[in-house]
mmJSON file of the N, C-alpha and C atoms, coordinates in Angstrom:
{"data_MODEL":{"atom_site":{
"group_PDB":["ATOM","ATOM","ATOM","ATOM","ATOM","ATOM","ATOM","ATOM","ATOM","ATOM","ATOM","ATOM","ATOM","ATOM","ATOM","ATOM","ATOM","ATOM","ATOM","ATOM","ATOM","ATOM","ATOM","ATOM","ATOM","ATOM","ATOM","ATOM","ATOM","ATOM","ATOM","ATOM","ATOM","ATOM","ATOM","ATOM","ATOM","ATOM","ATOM","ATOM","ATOM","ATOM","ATOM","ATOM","ATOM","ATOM","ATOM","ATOM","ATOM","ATOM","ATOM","ATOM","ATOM","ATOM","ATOM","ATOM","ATOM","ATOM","ATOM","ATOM","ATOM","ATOM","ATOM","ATOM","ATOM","ATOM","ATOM","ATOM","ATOM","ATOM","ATOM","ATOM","ATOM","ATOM","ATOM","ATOM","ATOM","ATOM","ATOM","ATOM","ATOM","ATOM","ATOM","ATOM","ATOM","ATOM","ATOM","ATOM","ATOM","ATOM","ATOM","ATOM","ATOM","ATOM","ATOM","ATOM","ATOM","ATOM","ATOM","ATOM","ATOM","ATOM","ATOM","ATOM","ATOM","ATOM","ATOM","ATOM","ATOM","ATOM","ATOM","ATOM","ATOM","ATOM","ATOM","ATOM","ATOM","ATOM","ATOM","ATOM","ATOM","ATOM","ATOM","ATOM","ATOM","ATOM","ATOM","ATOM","ATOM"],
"id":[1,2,3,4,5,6,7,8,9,10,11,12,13,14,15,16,17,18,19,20,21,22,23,24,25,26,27,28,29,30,31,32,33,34,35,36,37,38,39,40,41,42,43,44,45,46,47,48,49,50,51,52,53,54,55,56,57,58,59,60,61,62,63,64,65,66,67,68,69,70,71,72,73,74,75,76,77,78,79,80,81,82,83,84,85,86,87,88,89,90,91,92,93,94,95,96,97,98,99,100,101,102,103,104,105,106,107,108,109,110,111,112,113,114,115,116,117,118,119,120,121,122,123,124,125,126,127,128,129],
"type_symbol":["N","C","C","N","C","C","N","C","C","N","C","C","N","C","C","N","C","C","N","C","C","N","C","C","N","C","C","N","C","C","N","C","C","N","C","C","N","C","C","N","C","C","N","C","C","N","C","C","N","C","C","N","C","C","N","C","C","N","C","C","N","C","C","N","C","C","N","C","C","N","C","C","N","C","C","N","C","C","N","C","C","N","C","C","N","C","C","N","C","C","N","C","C","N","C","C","N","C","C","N","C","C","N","C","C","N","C","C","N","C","C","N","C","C","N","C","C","N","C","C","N","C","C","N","C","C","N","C","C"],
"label_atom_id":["N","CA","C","N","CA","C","N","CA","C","N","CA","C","N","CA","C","N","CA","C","N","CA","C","N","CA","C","N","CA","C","N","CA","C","N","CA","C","N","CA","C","N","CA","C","N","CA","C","N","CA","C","N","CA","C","N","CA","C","N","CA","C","N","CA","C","N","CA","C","N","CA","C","N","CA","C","N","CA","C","N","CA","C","N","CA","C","N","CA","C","N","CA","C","N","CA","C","N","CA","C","N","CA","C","N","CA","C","N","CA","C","N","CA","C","N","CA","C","N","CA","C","N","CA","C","N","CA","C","N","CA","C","N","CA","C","N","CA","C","N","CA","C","N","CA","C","N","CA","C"],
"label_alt_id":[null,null,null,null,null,null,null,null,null,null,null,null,null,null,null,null,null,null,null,null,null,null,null,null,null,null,null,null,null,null,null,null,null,null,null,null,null,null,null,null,null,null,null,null,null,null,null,null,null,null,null,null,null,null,null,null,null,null,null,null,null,null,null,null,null,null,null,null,null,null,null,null,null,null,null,null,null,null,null,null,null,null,null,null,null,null,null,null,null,null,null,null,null,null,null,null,null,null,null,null,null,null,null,null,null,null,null,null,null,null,null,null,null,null,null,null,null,null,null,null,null,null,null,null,null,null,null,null,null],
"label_comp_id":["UNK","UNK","UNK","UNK","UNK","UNK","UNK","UNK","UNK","UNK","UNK","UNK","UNK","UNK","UNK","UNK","UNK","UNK","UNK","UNK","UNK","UNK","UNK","UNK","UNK","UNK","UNK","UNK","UNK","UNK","UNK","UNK","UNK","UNK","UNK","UNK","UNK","UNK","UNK","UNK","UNK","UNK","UNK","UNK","UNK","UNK","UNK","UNK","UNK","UNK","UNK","UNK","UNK","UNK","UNK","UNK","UNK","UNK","UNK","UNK","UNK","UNK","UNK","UNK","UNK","UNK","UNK","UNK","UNK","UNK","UNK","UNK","UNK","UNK","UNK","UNK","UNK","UNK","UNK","UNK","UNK","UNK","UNK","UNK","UNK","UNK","UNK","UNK","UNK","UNK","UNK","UNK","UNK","UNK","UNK","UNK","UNK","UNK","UNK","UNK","UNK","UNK","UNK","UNK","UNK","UNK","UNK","UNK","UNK","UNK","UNK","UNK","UNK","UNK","UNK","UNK","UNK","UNK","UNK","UNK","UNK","UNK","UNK","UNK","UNK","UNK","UNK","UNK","UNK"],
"label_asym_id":["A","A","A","A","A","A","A","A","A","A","A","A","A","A","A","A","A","A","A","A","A","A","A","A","A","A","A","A","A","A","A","A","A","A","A","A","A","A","A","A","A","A","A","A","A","A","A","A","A","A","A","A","A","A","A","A","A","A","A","A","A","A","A","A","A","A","A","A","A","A","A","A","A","A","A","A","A","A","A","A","A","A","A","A","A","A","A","A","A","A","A","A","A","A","A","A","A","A","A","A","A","A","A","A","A","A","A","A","A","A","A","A","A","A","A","A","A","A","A","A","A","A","A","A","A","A","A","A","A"],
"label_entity_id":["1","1","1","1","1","1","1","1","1","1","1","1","1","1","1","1","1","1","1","1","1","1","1","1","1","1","1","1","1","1","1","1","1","1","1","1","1","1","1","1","1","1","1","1","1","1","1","1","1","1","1","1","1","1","1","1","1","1","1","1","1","1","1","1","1","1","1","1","1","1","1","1","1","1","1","1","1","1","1","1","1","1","1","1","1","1","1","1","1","1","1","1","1","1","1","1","1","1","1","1","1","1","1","1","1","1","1","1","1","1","1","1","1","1","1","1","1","1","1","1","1","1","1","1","1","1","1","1","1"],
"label_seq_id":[1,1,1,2,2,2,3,3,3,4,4,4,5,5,5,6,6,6,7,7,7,8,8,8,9,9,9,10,10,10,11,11,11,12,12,12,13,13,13,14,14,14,15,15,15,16,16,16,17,17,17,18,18,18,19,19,19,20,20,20,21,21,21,22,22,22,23,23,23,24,24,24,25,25,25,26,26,26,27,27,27,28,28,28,29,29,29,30,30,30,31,31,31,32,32,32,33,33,33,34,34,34,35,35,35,36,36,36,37,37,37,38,38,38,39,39,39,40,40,40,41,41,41,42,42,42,43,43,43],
"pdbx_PDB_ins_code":[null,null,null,null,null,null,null,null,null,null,null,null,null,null,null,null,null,null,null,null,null,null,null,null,null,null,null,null,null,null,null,null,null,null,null,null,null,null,null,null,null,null,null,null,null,null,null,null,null,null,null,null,null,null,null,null,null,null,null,null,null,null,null,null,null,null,null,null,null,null,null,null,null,null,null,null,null,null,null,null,null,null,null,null,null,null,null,null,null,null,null,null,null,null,null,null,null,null,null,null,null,null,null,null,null,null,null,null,null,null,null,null,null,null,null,null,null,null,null,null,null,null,null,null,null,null,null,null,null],
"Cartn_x":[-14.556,-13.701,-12.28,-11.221,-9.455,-9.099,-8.598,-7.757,-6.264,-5.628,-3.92,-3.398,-2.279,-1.006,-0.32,0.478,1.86,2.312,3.39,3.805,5.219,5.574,7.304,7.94,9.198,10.273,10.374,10.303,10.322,9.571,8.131,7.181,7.826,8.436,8.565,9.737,10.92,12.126,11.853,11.316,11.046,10.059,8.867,8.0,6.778,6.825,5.889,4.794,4.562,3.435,2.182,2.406,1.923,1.335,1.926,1.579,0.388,0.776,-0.057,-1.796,-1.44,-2.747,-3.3,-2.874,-3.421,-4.469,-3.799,-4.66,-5.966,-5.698,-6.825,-7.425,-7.31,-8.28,-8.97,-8.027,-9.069,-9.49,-9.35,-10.312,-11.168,-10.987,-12.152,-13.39,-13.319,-13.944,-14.667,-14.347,-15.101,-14.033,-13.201,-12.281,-11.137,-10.823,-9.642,-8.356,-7.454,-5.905,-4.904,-4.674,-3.826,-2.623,-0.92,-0.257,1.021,0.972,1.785,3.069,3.557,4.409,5.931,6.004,6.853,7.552,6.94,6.797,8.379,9.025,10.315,9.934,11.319,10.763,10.321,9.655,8.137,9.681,11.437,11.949,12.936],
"Cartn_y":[6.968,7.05,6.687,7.619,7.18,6.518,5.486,4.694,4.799,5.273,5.577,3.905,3.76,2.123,2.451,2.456,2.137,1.225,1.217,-0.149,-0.198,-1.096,-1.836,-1.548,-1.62,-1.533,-2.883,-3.892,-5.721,-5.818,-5.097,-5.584,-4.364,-3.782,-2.372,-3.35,-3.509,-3.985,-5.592,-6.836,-7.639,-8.382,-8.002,-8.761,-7.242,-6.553,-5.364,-6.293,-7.481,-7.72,-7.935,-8.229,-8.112,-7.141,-5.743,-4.558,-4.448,-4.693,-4.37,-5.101,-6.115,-7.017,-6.369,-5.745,-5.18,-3.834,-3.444,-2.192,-2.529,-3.975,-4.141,-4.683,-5.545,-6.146,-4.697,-3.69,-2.322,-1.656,-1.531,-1.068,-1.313,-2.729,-3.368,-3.582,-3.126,-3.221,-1.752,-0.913,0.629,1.217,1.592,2.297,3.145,3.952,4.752,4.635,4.247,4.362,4.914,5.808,6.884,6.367,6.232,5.875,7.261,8.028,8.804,9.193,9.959,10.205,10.404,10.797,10.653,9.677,8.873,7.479,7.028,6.937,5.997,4.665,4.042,3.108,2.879,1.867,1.912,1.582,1.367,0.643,1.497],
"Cartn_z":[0.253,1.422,1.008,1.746,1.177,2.385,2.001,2.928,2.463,3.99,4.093,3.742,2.881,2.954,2.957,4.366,4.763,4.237,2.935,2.705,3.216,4.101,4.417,3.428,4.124,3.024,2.543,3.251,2.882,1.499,1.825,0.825,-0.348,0.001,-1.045,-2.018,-1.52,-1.927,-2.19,-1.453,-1.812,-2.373,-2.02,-2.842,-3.109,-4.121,-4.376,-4.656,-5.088,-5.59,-4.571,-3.43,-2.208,-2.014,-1.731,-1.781,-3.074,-4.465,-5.639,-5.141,-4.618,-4.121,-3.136,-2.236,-1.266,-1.706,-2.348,-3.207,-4.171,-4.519,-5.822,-4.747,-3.266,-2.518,-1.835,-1.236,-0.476,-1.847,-3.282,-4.19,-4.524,-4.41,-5.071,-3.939,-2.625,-1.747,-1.48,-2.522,-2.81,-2.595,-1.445,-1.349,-2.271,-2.225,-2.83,-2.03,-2.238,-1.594,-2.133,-0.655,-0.957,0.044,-1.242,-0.378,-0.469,0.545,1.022,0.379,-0.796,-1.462,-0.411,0.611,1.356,2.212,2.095,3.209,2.837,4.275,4.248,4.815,5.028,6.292,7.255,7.275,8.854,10.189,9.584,10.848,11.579],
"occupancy":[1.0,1.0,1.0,1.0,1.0,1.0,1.0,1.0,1.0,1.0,1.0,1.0,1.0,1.0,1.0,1.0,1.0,1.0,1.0,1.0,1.0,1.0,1.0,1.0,1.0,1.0,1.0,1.0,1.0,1.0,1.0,1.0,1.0,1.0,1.0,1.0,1.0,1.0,1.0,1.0,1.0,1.0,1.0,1.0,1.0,1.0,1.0,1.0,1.0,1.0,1.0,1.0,1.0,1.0,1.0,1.0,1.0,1.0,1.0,1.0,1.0,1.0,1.0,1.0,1.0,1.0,1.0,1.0,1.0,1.0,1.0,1.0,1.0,1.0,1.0,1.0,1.0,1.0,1.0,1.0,1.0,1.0,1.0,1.0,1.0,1.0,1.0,1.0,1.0,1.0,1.0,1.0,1.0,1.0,1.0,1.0,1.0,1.0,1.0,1.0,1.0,1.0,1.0,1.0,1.0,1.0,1.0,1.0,1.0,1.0,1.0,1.0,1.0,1.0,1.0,1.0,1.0,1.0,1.0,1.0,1.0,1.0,1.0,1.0,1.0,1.0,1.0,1.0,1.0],
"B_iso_or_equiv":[0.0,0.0,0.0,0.0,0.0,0.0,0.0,0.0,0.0,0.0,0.0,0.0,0.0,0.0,0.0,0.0,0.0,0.0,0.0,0.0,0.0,0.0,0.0,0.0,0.0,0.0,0.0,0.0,0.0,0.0,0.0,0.0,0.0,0.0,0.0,0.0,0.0,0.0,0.0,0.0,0.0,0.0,0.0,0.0,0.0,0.0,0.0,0.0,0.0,0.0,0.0,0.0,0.0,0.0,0.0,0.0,0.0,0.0,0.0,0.0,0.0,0.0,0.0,0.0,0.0,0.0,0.0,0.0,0.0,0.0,0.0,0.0,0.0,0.0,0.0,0.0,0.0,0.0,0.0,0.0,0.0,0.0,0.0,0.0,0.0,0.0,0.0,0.0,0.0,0.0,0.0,0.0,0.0,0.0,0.0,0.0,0.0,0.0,0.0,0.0,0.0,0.0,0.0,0.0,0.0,0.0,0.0,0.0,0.0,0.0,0.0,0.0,0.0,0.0,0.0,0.0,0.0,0.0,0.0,0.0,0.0,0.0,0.0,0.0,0.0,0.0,0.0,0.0,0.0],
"pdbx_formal_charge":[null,null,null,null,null,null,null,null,null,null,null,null,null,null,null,null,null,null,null,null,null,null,null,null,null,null,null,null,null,null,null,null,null,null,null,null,null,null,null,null,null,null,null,null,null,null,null,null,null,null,null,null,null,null,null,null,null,null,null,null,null,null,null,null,null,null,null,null,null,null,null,null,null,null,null,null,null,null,null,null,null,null,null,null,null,null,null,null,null,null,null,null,null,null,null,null,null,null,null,null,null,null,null,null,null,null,null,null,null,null,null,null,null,null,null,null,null,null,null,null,null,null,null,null,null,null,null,null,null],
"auth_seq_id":[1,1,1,2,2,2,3,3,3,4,4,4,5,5,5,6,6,6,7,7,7,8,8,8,9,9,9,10,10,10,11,11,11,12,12,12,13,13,13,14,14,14,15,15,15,16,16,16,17,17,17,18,18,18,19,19,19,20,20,20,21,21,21,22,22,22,23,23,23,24,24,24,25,25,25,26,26,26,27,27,27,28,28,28,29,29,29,30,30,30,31,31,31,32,32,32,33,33,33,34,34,34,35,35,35,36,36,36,37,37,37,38,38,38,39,39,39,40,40,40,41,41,41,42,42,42,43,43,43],
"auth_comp_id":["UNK","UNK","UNK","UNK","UNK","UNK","UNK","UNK","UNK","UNK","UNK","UNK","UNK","UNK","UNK","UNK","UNK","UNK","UNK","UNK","UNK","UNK","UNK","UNK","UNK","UNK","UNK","UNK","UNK","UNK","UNK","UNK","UNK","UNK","UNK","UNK","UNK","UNK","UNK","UNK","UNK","UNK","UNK","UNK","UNK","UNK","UNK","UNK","UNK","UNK","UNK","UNK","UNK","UNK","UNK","UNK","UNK","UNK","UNK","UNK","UNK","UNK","UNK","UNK","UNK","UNK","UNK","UNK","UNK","UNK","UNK","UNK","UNK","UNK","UNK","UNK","UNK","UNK","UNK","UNK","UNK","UNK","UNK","UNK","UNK","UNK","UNK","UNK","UNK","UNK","UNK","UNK","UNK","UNK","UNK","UNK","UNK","UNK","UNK","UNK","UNK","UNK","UNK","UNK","UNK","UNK","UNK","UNK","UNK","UNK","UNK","UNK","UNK","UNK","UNK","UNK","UNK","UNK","UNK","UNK","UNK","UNK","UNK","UNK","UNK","UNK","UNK","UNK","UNK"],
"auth_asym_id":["A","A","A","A","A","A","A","A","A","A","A","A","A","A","A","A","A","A","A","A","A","A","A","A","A","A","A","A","A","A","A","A","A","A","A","A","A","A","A","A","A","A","A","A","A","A","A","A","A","A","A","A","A","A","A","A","A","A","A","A","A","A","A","A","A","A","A","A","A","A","A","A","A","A","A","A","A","A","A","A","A","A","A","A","A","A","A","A","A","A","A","A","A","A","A","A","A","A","A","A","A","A","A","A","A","A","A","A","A","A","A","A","A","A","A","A","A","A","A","A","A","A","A","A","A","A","A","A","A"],
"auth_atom_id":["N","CA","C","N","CA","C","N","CA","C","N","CA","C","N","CA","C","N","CA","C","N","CA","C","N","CA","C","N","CA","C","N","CA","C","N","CA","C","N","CA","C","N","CA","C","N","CA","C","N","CA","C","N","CA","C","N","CA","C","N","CA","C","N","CA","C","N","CA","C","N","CA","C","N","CA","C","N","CA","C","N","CA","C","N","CA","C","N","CA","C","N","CA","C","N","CA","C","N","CA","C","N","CA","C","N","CA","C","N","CA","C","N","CA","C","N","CA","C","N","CA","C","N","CA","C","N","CA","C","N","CA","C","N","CA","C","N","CA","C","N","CA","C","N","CA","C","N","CA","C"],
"pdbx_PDB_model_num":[1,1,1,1,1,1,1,1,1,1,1,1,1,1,1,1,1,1,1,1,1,1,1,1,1,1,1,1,1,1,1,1,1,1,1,1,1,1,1,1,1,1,1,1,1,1,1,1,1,1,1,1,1,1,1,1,1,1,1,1,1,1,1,1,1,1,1,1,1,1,1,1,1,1,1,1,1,1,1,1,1,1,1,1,1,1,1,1,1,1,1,1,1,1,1,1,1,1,1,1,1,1,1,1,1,1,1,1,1,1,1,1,1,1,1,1,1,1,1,1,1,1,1,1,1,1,1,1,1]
}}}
């Protein structure tokens, strides 16, 4: 199953490592994440 991540611009520009964790916690939980090659800001 692919799960969509919206990542913030906060977490994009200030702390990516947040984001990086978020991916190894929904991978490692079986999942695939797919994060949207287009994605601007969520603001």
């Amino acid at each position: 199953m692919r799960v969509g991540l919206f990542v913030t611009c906060l977490i994009d520009l200030m702390r990516p490592e947040i984001g990086f964790s978020v991916i190894k916690l929904i991978e490692h939980a079986g999942f695939e994440v797919v994060v949207p090659p287009a994605q601007t800001c969520c603001g």
